[in-house]
C-alpha positions, -999 to 999 in steps of 0.1 A, spaced: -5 177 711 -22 183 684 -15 177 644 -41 199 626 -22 223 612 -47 238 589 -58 264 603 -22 282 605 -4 260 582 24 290 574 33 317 599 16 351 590 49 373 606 62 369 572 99 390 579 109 361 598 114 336 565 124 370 545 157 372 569 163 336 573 160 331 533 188 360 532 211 343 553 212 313 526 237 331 507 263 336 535 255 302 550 269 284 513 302 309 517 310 297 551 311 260 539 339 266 524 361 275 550 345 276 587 320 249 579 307 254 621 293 285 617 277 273 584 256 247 604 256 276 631 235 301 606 219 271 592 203 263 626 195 299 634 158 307 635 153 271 625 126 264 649 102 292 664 81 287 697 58 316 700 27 317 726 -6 324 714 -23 348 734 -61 363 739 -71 394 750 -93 387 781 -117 415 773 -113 420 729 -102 385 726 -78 396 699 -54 372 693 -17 383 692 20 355 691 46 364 715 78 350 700 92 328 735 124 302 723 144 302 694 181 296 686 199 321 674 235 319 656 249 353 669 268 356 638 272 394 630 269 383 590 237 368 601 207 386 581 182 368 612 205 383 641 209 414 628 172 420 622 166 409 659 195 429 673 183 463 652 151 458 671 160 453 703 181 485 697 151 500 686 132 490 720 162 498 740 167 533 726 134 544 729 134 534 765 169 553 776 157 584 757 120 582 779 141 581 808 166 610 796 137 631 789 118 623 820 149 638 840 165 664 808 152 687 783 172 677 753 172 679 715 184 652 691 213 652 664 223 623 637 255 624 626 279 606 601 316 608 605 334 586 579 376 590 563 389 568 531 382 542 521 408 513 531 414 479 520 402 448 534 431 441 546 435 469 565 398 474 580 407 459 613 436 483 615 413 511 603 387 502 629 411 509 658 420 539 643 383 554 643 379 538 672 403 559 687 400 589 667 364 591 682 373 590 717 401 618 712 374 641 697 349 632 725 374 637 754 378 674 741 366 701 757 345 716 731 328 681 726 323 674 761 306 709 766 283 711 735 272 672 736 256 654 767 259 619 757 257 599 721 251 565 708 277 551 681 273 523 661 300 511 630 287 504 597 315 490 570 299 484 536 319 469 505 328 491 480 302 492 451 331 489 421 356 475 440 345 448 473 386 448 478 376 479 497 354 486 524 342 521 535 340 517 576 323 553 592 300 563 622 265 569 622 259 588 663 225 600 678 241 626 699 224 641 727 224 679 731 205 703 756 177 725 744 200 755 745 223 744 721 208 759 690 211 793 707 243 812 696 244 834 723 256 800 741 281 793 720 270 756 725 266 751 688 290 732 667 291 740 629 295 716 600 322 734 592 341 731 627 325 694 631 350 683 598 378 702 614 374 686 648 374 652 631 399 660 607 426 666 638 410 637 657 422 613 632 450 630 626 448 632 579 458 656 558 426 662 537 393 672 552 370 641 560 333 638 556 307 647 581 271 650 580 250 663 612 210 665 608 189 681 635 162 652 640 125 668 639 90 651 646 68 660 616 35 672 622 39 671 666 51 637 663 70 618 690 105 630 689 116 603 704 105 582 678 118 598 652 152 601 666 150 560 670 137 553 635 166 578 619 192 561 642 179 518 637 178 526 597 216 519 596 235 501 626 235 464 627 217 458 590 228 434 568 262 437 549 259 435 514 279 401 503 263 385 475 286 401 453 317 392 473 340 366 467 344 335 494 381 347 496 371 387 505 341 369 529 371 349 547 390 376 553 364 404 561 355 376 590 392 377 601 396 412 604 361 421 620 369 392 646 359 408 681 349 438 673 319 458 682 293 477 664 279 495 691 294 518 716 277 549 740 291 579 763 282 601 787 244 602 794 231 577 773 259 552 789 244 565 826 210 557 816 216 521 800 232 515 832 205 529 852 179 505 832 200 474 836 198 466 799 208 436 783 238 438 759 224 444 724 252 427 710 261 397 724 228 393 747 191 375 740 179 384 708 143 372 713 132 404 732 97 401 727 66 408 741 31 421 747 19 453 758 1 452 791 8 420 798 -16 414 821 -45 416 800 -36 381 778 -42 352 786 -19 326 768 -41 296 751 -13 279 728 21 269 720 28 268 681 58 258 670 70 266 635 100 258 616 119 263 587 116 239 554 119 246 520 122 286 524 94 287 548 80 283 582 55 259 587 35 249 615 49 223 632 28 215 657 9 234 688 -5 224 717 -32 237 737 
């Protein structure tokens, strides 16, 4: 062991202390009424293990994150960040495989309704839920789209935090003939509203937005349809503006339930990968490229004091 931290007295990755300082907020509301996951949050991230590594021909130096405890909290700023990239990771790696075996194209869409009250958002959340498995079981659905990932995102109201605006951002998956109207594959913006519209089953027309995802410039596709797909799933809720009572209860009615959810072929290929639930699984997910090429030379431990990770110790 060794105690000269000079060298790498704070750790350079500075978005880990940026997410753990965001938590701070949420950690002070939880005192107040579920003071376990307030030491729960407070300990996530607290200490960081990484490995130092050199490359054996460059000798580059690079950290590969390897223990750290994490809270699992989905109002955790730190989770959240580490779950958003490990969606990131696993995305790219189920649409590799889809495209090694399909020609496809990419859509992102938004379906949202009302807004409801806090009190009603686990209600509400059902309700999609559902909604979104009736409009995917239909025929037109089920012949236009191959497969789609779904993920829930439920802001606060801006004016009022009383009310929460829960909706669906989906990467669907569509073959390359879709765009063709001779196929009649194609599903207008138009007909998209009026498909949710009767899957929720309201009287006024609800929003939707579908975008055709495009590589700029002979860019990977697959790339872009990950970064337009990670911008909004799993980031952190905006609560410094919400009262401990709305916190309390927006934790009562999210209780069990999942942002996340896939169909058709992207569900075959996550099962064909064998990948780790995004959700509740290890939230470390790191590592080096090519592997075989580092050789590991340290152990640096950091941890988190006075809004800031220090080095600890390492040891050779």
């Amino acid at each position: 062991m060794c105690n000269d931290t000079k060298k790498l007295p704070i750790l350079e990755e500075v978005e880990f202390q940026e997410k753990k300082l965001l938590t701070l907020p949420i950690i002070e509301k939880y005192q107040y009424f579920n003071k376990k996951k307030s030491l729960n949050m407070m300990d996530c991230g607290q200490r960081l293990q990484f490995g130092l590594y050199e490359n054996i021909t460059t000798l580059e130096q690079q950290k590969k994150l390897e223990e750290m405890y994490t809270c699992k909290d989905r109002f955790c700023s730190f989770c959240n960040w580490r779950r958003a990239r490990k969606l990131g990771i696993q995305s790219y790696e189920v649409l590799k495989a889809i495209e090694s075996e399909n020609k496809v194209r990419y859509i992102f869409a938004t379906f949202t309704l009302k807004n409801c009250h806090i009190n009603d958002l686990s209600d509400t959340i059902k309700h999609i839920n559902k909604s979104f498995q009736r409009m995917s079981q239909t025929k037109r659905f089920k012949n236009s789209i191959l497969g789609f990932m779904r993920a829930l995102e439920y802001p606060p109201q801006k004016d009022n935090k009383e009310y929460i605006h829960p909706h669906f951002h989906c990467l669907l998956v569509v073959p390359t003939n879709y765009f063709k109207t001779t196929n009649n594959l194609y599903i207008k913006q138009e007909e998209w509203i009026q498909m949710w519209k009767k899957a929720l089953r309201v009287d006024y027309n609800p929003s939707v937005d579908t975008r055709i995802i495009k590589a700029k410039n002979g860019g990977d596709p697959i790339a872009k349809a990950v970064a337009e797909t990670v911008k909004y799933p799993l980031k952190a809720v905006d609560l410094k503006d919400m009262n401990v009572e709305l916190f309390e209860q927006l934790t009562i009615q999210m209780k069990a339930k999942r942002a996340l959810a896939y169909g058709g072929i992207f569900k075959e290929y996550r099962k064909k990968l064998v990948l780790d639930d995004i959700e509740d699984g290890d939230l470390i997910y790191d590592g080096l490229e090519n592997e075989e090429i580092w050789k590991r030379i340290k152990t640096l431990l950091y941890k988190f004091e006075q809004g800031e990770y220090g080095l600890q110790y390492y040891l050779k």
